[in-house]
C-alpha positions in Angstrom: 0.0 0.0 0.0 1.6 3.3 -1.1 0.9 6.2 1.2 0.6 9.9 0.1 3.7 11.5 2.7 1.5 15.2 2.0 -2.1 13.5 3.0 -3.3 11.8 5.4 -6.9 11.4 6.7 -7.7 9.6 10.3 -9.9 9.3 11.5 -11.2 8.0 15.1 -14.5 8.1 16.9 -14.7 10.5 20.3 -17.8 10.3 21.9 -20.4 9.5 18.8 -18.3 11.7 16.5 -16.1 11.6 12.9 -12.7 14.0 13.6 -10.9 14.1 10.0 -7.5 15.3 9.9 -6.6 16.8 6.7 -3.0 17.4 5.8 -1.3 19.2 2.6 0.7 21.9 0.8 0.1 24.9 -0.5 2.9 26.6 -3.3 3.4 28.8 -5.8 2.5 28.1 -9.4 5.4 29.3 -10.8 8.1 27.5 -8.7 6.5 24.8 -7.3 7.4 25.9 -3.9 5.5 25.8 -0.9 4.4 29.2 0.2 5.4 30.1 3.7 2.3 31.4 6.3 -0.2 31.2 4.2 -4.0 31.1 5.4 -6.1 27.9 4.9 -9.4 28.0 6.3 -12.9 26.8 6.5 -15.0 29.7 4.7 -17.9 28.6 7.1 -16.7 27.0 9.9 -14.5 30.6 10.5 -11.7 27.7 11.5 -8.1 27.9 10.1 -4.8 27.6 10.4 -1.4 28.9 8.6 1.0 26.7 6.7 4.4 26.6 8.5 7.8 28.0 6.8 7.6 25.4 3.8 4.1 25.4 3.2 2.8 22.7 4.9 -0.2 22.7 7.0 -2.8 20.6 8.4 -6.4 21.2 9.6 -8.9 19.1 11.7 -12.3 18.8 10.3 -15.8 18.2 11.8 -18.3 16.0 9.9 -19.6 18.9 9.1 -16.8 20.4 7.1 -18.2 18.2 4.7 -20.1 20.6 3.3 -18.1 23.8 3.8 -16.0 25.2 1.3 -11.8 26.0 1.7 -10.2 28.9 1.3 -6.1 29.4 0.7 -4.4 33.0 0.6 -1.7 34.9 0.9 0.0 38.0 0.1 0.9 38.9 -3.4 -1.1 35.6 -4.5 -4.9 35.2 -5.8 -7.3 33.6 -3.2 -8.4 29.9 -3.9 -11.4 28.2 -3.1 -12.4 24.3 -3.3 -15.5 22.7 -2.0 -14.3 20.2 0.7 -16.7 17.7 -0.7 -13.9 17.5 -3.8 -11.0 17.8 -1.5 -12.0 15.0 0.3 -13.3 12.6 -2.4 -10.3 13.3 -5.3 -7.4 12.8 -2.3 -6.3 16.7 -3.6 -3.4 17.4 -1.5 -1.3 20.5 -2.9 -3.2 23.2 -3.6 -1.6 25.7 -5.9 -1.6 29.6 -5.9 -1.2 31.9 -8.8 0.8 35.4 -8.1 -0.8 38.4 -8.3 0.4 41.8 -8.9 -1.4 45.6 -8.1 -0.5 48.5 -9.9 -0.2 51.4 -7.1 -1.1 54.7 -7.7 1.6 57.7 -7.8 2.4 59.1 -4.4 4.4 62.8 -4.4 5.7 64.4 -1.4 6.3 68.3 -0.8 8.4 69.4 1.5 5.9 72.9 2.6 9.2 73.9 4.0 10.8 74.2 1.3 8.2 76.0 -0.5 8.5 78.4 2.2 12.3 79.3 1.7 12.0 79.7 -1.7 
């Protein structure tokens, strides 16, 4: 039997209840490196947790989660969202984020104290 190192599920039964474990990565589409901190949490749950320095994270789950829906970010990359029902049922364990890029607006400084001299 050939096990996923970036997935596992357990689960175990406490008290009449299903407590899912789920474990993955998330990186950078460009580089294929895990990105560091990032957020990964349950949209409704309002549960998460950050991936640690090389991307890796994992998250328990109540039966519930089931039904909720996942949400990765983090800064300078475009949010992701997958319905858990998919995560759980394809085995998904790397979940990829695509850079982004804002165009800032020009700031300009004046020294009024210079104005003043002149």
């Amino acid at each position: 039997m050939v096990v996923n190192p970036f997935l596992v599920v357990l689960s175990s039964f406490t008290f009449g209840t299903t407590q899912i474990i789920l474990s993955g990565k998330v990186t950078d589409s460009k580089t294929g490196v895990g990105i560091p901190f990032a957020s990964v949490f349950l949209r409704q749950a309002k549960a998460g947790i950050s991936s640690d320095a090389n991307g890796d994270f994992s998250i328990k789950l109540d039966p519930g989660s089931r039904n909720d829906t996942m949400v990765f970010s983090a800064i300078g990359y475009r949010t992701a969202m997958k319905p858990m029902a998919g995560i759980l049922s394809s085995g998904t364990n790397i979940f990829i984020l695509k850079d982004t890029t804002y165009q800032l607006r020009e700031v300009v400084f004046e020294d009024p104290l210079k104005s003043a001299v002149n």
